[in-house]
Backbone as a printed PyTorch tensor [residue, N CA C, xyz], in Angstrom:
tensor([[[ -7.0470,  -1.8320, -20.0520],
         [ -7.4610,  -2.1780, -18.7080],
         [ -8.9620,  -1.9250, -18.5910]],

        [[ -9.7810,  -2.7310, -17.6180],
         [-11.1780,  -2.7000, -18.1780],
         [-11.5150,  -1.7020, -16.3270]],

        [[-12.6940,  -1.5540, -16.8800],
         [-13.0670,  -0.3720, -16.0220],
         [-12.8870,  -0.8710, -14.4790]],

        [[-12.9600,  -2.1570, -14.2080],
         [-12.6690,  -2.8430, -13.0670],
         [-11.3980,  -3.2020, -12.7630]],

        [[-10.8090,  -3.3950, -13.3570],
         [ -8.9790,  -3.3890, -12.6820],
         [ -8.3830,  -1.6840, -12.8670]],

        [[ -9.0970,  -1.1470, -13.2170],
         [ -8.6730,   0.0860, -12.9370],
         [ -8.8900,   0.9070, -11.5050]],

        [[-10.5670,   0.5460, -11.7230],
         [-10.5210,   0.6070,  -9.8400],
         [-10.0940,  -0.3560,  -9.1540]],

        [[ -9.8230,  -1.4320,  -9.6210],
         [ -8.8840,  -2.1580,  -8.0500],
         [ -7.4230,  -1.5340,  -8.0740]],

        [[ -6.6080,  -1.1770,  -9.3530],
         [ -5.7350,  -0.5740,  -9.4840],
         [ -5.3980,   0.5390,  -8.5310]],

        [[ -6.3140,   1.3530,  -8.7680],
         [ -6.0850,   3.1190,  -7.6310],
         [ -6.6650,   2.3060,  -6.1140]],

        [[ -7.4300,   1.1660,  -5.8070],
         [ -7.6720,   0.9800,  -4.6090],
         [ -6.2130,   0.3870,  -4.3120]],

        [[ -5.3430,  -0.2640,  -4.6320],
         [ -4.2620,  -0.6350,  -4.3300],
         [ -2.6530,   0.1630,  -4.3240]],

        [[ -3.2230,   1.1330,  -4.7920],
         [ -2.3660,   2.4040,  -4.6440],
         [ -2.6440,   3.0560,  -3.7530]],

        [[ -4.1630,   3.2890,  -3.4790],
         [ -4.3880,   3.9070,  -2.3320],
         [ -4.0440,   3.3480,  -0.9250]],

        [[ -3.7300,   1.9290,  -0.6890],
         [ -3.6560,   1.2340,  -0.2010],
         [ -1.9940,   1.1150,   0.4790]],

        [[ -1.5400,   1.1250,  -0.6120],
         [  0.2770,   1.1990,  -0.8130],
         [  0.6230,   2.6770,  -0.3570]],

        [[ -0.1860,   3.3790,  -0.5000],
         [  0.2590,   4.9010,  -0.1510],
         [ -0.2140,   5.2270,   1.6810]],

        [[ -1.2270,   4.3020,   2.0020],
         [ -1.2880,   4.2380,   3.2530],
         [ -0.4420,   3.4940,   4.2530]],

        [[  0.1110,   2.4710,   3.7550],
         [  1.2550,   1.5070,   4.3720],
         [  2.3200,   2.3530,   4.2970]],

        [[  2.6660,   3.3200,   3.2710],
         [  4.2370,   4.0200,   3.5450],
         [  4.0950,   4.8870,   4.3020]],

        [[  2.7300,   6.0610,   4.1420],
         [  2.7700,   6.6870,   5.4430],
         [  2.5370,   6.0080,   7.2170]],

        [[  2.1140,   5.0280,   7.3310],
         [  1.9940,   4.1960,   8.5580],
         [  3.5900,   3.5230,   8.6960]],

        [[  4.3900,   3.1280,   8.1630],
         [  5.6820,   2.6070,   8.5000],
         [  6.5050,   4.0620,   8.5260]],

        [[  6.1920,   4.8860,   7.8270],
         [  7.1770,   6.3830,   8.3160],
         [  7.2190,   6.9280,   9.3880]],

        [[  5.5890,   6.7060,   9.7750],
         [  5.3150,   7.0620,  11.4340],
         [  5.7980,   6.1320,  11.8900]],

        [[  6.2160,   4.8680,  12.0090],
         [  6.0920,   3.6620,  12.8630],
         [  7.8950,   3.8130,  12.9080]],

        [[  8.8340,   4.0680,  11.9030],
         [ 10.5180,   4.2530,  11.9280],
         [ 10.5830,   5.5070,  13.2480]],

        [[  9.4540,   6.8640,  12.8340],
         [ 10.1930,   7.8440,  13.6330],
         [  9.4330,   7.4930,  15.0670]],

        [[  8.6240,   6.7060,  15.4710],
         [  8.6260,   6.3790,  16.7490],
         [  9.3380,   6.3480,  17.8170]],

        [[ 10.0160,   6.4440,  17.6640],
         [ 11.3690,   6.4100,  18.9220],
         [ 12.3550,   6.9500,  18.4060]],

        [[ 12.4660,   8.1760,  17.5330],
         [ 13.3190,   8.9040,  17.2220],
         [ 12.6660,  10.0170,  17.6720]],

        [[ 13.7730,  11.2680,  18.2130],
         [ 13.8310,  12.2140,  18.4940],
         [ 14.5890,  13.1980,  17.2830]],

        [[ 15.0780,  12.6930,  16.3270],
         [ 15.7610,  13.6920,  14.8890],
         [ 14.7550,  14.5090,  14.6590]],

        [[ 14.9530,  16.2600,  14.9000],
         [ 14.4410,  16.7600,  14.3730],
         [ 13.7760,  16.5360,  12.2990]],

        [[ 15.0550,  16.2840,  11.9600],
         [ 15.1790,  15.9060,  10.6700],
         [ 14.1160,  14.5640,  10.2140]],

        [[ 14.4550,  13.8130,  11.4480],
         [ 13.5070,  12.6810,  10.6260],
         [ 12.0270,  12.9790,  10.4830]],

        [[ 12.1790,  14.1430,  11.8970],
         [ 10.3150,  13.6750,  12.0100],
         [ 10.0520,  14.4870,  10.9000]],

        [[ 10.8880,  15.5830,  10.1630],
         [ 10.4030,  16.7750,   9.5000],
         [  9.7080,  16.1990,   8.6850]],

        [[ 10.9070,  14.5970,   7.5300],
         [ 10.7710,  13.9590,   6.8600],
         [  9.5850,  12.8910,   6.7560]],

        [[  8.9050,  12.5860,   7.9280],
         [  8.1390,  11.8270,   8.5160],
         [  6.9370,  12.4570,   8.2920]],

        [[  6.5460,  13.6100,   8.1800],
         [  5.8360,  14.7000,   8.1050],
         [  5.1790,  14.4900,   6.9320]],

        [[  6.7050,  15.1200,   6.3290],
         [  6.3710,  15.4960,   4.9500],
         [  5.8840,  14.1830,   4.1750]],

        [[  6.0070,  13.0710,   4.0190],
         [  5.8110,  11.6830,   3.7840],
         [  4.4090,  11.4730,   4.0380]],

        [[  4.1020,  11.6700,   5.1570],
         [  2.3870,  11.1870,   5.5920],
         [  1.8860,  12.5230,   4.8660]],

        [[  2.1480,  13.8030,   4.8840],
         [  1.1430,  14.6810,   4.0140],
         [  1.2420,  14.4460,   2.2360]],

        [[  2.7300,  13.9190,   2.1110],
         [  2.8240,  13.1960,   0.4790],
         [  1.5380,  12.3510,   0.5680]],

        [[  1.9600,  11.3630,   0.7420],
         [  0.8370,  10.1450,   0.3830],
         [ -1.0260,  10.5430,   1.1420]],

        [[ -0.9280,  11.2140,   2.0860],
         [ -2.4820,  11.1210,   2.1660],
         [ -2.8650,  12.3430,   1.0470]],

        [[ -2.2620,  13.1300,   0.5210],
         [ -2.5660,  13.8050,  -0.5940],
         [ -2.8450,  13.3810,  -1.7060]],

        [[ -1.6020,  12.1330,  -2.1610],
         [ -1.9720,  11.4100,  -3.5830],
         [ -2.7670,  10.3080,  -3.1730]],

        [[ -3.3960,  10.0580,  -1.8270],
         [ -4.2210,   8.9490,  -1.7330],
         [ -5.9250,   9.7220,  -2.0450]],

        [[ -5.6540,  10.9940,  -1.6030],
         [ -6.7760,  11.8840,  -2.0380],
         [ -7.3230,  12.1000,  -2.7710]],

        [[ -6.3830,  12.0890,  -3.8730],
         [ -6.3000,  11.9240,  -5.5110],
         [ -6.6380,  10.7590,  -6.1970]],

        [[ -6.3140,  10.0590,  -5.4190],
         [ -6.6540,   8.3710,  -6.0150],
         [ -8.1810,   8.3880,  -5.4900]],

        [[ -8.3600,   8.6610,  -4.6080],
         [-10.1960,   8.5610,  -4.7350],
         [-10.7290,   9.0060,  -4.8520]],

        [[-10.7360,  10.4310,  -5.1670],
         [-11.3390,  11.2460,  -6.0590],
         [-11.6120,  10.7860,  -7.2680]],

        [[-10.2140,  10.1390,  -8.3260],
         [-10.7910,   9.0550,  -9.4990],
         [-11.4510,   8.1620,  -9.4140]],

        [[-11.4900,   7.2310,  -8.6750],
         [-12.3190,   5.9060,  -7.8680],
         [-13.3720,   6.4750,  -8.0030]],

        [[-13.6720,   7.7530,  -7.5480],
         [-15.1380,   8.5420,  -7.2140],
         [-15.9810,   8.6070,  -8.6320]],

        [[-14.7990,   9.4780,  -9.2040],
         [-15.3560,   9.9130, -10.7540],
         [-15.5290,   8.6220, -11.7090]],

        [[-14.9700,   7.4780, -11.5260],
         [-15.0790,   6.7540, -12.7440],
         [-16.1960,   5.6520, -12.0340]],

        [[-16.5770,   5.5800, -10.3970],
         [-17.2860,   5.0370, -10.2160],
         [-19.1900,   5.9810, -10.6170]],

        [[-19.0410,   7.1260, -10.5700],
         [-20.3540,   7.9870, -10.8290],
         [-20.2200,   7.4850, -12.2110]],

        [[-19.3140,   7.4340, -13.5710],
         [-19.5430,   7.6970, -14.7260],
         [-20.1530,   6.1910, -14.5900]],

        [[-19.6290,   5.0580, -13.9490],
         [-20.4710,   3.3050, -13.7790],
         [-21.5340,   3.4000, -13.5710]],

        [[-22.0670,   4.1310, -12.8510],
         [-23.5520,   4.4880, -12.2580],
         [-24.5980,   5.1140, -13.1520]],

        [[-24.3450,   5.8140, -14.3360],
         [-24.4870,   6.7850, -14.7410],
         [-24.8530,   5.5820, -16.3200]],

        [[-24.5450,   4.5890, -16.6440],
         [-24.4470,   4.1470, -17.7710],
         [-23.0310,   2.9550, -18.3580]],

        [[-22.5480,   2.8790, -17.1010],
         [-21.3700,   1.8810, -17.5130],
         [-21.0760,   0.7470, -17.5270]],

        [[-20.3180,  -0.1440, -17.8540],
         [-20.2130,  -1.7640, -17.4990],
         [-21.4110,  -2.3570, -16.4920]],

        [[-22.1640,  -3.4180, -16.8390],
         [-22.9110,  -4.0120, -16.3240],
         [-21.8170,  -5.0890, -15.6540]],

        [[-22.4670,  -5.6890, -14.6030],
         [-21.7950,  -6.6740, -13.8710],
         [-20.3180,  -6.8970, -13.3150]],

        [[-19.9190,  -5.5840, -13.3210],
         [-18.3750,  -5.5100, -12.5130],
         [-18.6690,  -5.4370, -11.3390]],

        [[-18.1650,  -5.7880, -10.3540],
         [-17.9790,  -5.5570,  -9.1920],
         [-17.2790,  -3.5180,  -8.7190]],

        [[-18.4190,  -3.2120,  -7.9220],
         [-17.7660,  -2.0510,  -7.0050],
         [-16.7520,  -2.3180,  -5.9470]],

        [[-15.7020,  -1.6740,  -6.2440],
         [-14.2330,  -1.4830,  -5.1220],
         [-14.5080,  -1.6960,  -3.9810]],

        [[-14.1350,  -2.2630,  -3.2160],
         [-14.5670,  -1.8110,  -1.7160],
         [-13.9440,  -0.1290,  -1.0570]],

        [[-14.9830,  -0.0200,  -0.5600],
         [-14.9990,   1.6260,   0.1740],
         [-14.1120,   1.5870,   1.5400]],

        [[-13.2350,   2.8620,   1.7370],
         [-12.4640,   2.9270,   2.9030],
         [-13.8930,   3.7450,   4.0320]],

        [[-13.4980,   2.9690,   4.6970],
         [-14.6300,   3.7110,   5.7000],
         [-14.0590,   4.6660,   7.1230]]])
């Protein structure tokens, strides 16, 4: 995988990990289950954790690009 589908790779994970926590919130919306929301919880702190993780690499393999790497790839787009 070349240094550029790798970052579109983790941007699309990061991406996928934000849609499951936004539809977990969006199910327990109109639930009152203690249980669900616990689950609901725990789900949005899962994924914004491994989305944390995913750009932290994005970060690191975009400094090592900067630094001496592939000419003419395109940079990821940035979550703002």
């Amino acid at each position: 995988m070349s240094r550029f589908e790798l970052l579109r790779y983790l941007d699309y994970c990061g991406e996928m990990l934000s849609l499951i926590g936004k539809i977990a919130a969006l199910y327990a919306q109109h639930l009152n289950d203690a249980v669900v929301l616990e689950a609901v919880d725990e789900i949005e702190d899962l994924s914004n954790s491994l989305s944390h993780k995913i750009w932290q690499k994005i970060a690191i393999i975009s400094r090592e690009e900067g630094a001496g790497g592939a000419a003419g790839e395109p940079a990821p787009a940035r979550k703002g």
